[in-house]
FIRONU-918302 format. One line per field, with one value per residue (C-alpha): residue number from 1; residue in one letter; x, y, z. Coordinates in steps of 0.2 Angstrom, whole numbers, always signed. Example, Ala and Ser with C-alpha at 12.3 -4.5 7.8 and 13.67 -1.06 7.14 Angstrom:
BEGIN
pos = [1,2] $
code = [a,s] $
X = [+62,+68] $
Y = [-22,-5] $
Z = [+39,+36] $
! end
This chain:
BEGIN
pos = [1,2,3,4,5,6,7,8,9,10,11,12,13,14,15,16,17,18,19,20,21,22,23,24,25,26,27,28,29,30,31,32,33,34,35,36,37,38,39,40,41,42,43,44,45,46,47,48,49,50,51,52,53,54,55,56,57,58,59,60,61,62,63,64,65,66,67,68,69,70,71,72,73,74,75,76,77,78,79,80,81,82,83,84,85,86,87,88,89,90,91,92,93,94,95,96,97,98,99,100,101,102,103,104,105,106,107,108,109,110,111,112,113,114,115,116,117,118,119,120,121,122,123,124,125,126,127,128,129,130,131,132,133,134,135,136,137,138,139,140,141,142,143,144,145,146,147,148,149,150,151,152,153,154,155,156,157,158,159,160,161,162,163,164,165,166,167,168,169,170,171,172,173,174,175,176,177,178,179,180,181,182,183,184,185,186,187,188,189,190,191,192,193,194,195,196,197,198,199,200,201,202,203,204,205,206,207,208,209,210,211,212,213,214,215,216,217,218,219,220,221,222,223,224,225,226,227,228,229,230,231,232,233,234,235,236,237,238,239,240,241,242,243,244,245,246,247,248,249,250,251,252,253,254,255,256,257,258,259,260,261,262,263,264,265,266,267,268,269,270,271,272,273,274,275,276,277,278,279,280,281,282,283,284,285,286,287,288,289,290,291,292,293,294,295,296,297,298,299,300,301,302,303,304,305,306,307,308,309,310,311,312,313,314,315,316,317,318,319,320,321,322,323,324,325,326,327,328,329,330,331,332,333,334,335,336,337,338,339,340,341,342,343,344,345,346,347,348,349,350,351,352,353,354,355,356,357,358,359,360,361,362,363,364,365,366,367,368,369,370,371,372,373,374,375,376,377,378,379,380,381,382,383,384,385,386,387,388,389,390,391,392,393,394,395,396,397,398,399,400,401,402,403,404,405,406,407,408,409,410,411,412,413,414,415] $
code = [x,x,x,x,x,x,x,x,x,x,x,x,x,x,x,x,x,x,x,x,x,x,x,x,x,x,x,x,x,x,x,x,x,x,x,x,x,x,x,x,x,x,x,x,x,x,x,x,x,x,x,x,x,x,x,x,x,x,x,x,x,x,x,x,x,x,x,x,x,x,x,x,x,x,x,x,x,x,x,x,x,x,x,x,x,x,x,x,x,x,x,x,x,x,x,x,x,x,x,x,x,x,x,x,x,x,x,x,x,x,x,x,x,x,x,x,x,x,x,x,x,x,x,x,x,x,x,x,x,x,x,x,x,x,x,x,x,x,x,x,x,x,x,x,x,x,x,x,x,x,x,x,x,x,x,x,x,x,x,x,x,x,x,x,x,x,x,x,x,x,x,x,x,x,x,x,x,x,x,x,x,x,x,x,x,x,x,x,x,x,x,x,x,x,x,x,x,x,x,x,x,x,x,x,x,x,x,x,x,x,x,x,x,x,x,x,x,x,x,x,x,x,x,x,x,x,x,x,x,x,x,x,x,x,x,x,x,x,x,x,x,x,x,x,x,x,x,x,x,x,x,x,x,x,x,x,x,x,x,x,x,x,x,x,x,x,x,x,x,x,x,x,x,x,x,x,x,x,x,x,x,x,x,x,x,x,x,x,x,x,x,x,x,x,x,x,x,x,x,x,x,x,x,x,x,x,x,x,x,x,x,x,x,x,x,x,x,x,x,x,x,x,x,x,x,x,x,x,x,x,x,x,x,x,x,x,x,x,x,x,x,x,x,x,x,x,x,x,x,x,x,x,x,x,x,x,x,x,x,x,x,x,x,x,x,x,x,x,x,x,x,x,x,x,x,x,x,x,x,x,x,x,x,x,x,x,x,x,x,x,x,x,x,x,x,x,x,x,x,x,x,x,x,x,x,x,x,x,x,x,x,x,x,x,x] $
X = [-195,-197,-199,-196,-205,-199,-204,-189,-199,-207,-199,-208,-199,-206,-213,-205,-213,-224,-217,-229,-225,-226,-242,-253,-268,-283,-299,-315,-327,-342,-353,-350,-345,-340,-354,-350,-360,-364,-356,-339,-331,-322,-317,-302,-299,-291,-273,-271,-289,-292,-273,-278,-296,-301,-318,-327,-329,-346,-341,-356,-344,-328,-314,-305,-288,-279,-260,-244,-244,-248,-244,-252,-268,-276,-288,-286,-266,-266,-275,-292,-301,-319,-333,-346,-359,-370,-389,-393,-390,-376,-362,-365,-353,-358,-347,-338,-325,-306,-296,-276,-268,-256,-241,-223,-228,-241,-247,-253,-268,-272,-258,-264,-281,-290,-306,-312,-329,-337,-335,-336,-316,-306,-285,-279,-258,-252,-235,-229,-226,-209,-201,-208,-200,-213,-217,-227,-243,-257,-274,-288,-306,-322,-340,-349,-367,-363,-344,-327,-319,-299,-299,-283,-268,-258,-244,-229,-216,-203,-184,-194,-201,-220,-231,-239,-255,-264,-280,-288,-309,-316,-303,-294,-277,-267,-252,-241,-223,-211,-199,-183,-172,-157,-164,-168,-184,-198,-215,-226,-242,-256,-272,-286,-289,-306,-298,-281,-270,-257,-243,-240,-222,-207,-204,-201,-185,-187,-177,-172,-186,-200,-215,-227,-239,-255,-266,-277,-299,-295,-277,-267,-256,-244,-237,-221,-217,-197,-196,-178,-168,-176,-188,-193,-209,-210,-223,-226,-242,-250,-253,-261,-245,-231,-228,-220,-210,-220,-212,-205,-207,-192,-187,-175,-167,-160,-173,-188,-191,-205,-218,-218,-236,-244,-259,-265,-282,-294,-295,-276,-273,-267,-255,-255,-236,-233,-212,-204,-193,-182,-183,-167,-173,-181,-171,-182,-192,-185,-191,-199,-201,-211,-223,-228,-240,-239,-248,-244,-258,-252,-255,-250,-239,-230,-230,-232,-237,-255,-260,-248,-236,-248,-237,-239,-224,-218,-219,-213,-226,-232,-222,-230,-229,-230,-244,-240,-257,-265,-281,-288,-302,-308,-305,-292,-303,-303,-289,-288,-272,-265,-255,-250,-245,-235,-232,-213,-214,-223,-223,-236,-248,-251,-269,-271,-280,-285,-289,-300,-296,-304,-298,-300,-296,-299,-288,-273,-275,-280,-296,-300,-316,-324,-321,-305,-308,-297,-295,-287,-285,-279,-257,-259,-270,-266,-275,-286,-296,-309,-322,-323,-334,-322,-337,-335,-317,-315,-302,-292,-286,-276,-289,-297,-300,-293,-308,-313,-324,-334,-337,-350,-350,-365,-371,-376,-385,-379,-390] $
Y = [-256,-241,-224,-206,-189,-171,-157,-146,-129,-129,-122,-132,-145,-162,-171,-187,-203,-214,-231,-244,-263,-276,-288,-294,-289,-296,-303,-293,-295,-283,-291,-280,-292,-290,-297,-296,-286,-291,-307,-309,-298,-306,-311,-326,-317,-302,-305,-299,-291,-285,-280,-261,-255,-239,-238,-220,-209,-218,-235,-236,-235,-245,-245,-262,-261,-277,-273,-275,-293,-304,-323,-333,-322,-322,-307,-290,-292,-275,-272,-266,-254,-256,-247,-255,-244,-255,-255,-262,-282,-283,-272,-268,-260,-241,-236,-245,-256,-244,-254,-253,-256,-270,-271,-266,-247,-246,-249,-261,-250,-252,-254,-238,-232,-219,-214,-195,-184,-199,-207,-195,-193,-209,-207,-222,-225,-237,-246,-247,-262,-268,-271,-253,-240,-231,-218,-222,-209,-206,-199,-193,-193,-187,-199,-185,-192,-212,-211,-208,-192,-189,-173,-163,-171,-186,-182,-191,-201,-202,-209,-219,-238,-235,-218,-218,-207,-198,-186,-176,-178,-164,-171,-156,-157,-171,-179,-189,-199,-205,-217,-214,-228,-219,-214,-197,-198,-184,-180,-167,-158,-151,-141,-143,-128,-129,-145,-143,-148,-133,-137,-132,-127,-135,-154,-160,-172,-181,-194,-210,-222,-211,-219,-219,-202,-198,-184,-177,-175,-155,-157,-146,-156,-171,-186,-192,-210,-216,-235,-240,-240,-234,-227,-207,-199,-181,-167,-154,-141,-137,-120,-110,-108,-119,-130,-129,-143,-146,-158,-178,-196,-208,-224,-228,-247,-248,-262,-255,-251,-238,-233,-247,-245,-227,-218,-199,-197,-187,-175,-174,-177,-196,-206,-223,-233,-252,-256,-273,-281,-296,-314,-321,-339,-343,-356,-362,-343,-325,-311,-316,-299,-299,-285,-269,-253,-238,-225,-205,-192,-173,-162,-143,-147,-160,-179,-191,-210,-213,-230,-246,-253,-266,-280,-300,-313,-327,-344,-361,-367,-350,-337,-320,-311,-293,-288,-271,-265,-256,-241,-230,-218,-202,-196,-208,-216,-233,-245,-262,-270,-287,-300,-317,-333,-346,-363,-366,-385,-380,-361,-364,-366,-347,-339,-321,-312,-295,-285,-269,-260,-242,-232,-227,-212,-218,-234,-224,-240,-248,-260,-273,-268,-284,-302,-306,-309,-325,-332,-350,-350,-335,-334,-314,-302,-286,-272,-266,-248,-242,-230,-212,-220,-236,-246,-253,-262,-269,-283,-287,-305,-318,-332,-345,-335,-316,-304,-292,-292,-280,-282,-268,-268,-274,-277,-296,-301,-317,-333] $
Z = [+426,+436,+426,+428,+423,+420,+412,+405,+402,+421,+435,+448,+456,+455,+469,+474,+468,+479,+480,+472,+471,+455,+456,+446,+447,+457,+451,+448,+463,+452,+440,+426,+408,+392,+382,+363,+354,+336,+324,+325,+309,+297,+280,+277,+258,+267,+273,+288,+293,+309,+309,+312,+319,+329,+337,+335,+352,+353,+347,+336,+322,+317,+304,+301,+291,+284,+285,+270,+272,+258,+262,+251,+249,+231,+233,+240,+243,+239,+258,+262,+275,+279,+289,+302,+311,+323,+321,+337,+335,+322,+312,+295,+282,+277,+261,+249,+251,+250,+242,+237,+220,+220,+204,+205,+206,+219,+236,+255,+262,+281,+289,+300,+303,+314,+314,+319,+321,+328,+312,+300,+295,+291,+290,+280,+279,+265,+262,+244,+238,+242,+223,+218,+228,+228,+243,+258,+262,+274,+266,+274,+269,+275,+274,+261,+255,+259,+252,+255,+248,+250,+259,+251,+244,+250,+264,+258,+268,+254,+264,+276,+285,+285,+291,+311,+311,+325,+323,+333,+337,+326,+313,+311,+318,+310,+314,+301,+309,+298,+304,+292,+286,+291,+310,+313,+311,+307,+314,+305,+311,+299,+302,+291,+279,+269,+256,+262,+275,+280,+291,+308,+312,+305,+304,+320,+325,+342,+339,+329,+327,+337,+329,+342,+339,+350,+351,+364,+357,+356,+344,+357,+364,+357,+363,+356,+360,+357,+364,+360,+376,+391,+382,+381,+378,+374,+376,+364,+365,+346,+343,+327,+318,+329,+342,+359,+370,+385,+396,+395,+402,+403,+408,+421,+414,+398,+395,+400,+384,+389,+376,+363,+369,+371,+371,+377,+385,+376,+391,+388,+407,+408,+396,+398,+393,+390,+393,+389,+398,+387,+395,+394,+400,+380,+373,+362,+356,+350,+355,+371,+381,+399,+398,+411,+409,+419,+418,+423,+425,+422,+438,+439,+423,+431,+426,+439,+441,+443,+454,+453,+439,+431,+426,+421,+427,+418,+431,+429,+418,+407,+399,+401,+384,+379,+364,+362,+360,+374,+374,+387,+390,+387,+403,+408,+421,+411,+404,+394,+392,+383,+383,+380,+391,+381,+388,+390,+386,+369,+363,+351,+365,+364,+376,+375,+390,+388,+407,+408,+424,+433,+445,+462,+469,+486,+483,+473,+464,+446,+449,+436,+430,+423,+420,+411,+390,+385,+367,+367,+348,+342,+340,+339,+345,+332,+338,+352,+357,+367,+365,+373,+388,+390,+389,+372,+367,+348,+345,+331,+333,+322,+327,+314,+302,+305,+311,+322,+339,+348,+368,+375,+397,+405,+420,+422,+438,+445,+443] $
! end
């Protein structure tokens, strides 16, 4: 599970790693806890909901996307996204309801979201309904006078499996992936240009299956994530007109697996990866896969790992299960990560735990932050992001009925 860092356009020579060991992580001796802020959100018509969300840069507001999937729903199976701002004691919608079409020529809405100017832009992918052929697309609106309005035309993903989107915080730099059905993937970047978006560059062509796009808060540099293999995340910096390699991560097994989870701080300093690795001692599950996260911090233009691999081993009771969702702060100083533990004698006994860790420099070391979040119900957690501070965290979670949490840090004093 170890990983590897270059950069092919610097001429300094990389300094050799420090050795760090696999553990999981200890207990939190602070009295900081995540106290949910705000009713649980959720609506049992929607298939799917809570299977996309992204928290502003303050966490006031929020965006909850249902995703393409319409088992046995009678309303909205042509997907849904909706808007929460917090007033202080709950979360209530602003905006009407976006809502897909659904017949043999249209479209799933929500299957990606992203939100931008603290709330004010909103990035909506879609999936075409699978009998229509029909292209997939990512749209963008702006919150004008209490509604949505589409902000230029829709970017279209016309040979492809689904769109992956990334914006930048002043919601002018946008970036659309398009995983291809043949491989070979594409990756475009826009800039916003009054009611336009103009292209920066040519298409780009990292790799087959490269669906994994993030974006620092300033929209200058990019984050490539291609998780088949070893895994390989690529650099490139965004100018006016073009765009410039600017250095690479790779794993080192064939089964790490490195970047099926990934995301850029805003400062553009820290990345933090999630990897994979296959357990081969299932015989009664597929696609059982032992999860780790890493994170690498860029100094003097060279990538290196930051504190200890943070990983979660199976025993002889639990399996421990990769989630694939993963978010991290503004400045990189704060990090929440998921995952599952399944009980070998019965996999349908499923308990997500979802860990928040800091920092410290003078440890080199990821400390948990506060107390561990556990759901006993739920068989999937879908999504999961922070806010720019790292003090608010938003779940989307496959629980009773599908629905959205919000968990604000506080301080609680011991009784």
């Amino acid at each position: 599970m170890a990983c590897t860092s270059s950069d092919p356009i610097s001429e300094m020579e990389e300094e050799e790693a420090i050795p760090t060991e696999e553990s999981e992580p200890e207990e939190t001796s602070q009295n900081l806890h995540w106290v949910q802020q705000g009713e649980k959100i959720w609506d049992v018509s929607v298939p799917v909901f809570g299977g996309s969300l992204d928290l502003s840069s303050s966490g006031n507001r929020l965006a909850v996307g249902s995703s393409k999937w319409n088992y046995g729903c009678s309303v909205f199976c042509k997907g849904l996204v909706r808007s929460y701002e917090f007033d202080g004691s709950s979360w209530v919608q602003y905006n009407d309801d976006m809502v897909g079409n659904y017949n043999l020529t249209t479209d799933f809405i929500g299957e990606e979201i992203a939100l931008a100017a603290d709330g004010q832009f909103l990035v909506v992918g879609s999936e075409p309904n699978p009998d229509s052929f029909n292209d997939y697309y990512t749209r963008v609106y702006e919150n004008l006078n209490g509604e949505w309005v589409q902000i230029g035309s829709d970017i279209l993903n016309q040979v492809g499996r689904g769109n992956r989107i990334a914006i930048n915080e002043s919601g002018t730099i946008l970036v659309v992936s398009m995983p291809k059905n043949s491989g070979n993937d594409l990756v475009k970047i826009f800039r916003k240009n009054g009611n336009a978006w103009d292209q920066i560059g040519e298409d780009m062509s990292p790799g087959e299956y490269s669906v994994k796009v993030s974006l620092d808060a300033e929209g200058s540099l990019l984050a490539i994530g291609n998780s088949t293999g070893a895994g390989l995340i690529q650099f490139y910096s965004i100018g006016q007109d073009n765009w410039q390699p600017a250095g690479q991560i790779s794993g080192t097994l064939d089964t790490d697996r490195l970047g099926s989870s990934m995301e850029l701080s805003g400062d553009g300093k820290t990345l933090l990866l999630g990897g994979r690795i296959p357990t081969t001692d299932c015989t009664n599950c597929t696609g059982l896969a032992q999860p780790f996260h890493v994170v690498y911090e860029n100094i003097g233009g060279v990538w290196q790992q930051k504190g200890q691999e943070i990983s979660w081993l199976s025993d002889q009771e639990y399996y421990a299960q990769y989630e694939g969702v993963a978010a991290i702060s503004r400045d990189g100083s704060r990090i929440a990560l998921a995952y599952q533990k399944i009980r070998k004698s019965n996999v349908n006994e499923v308990e997500i735990f979802v860990h928040s860790f800091e920092f410290s420099a003078s440890e080199n070391a990821w400390m948990p932050l506060a107390d561990v979040l556990t759901e006993e119900k739920p068989r999937t957690i879908w999504a999961l992001d922070l806010n720019d501070p790292g003090d608010i965290i938003a779940l989307g979670l496959n629980a009773s009925y599908r629905e959205a949490r919000i968990f604000k840090l506080q301080e609680v004093v011991d009784q």
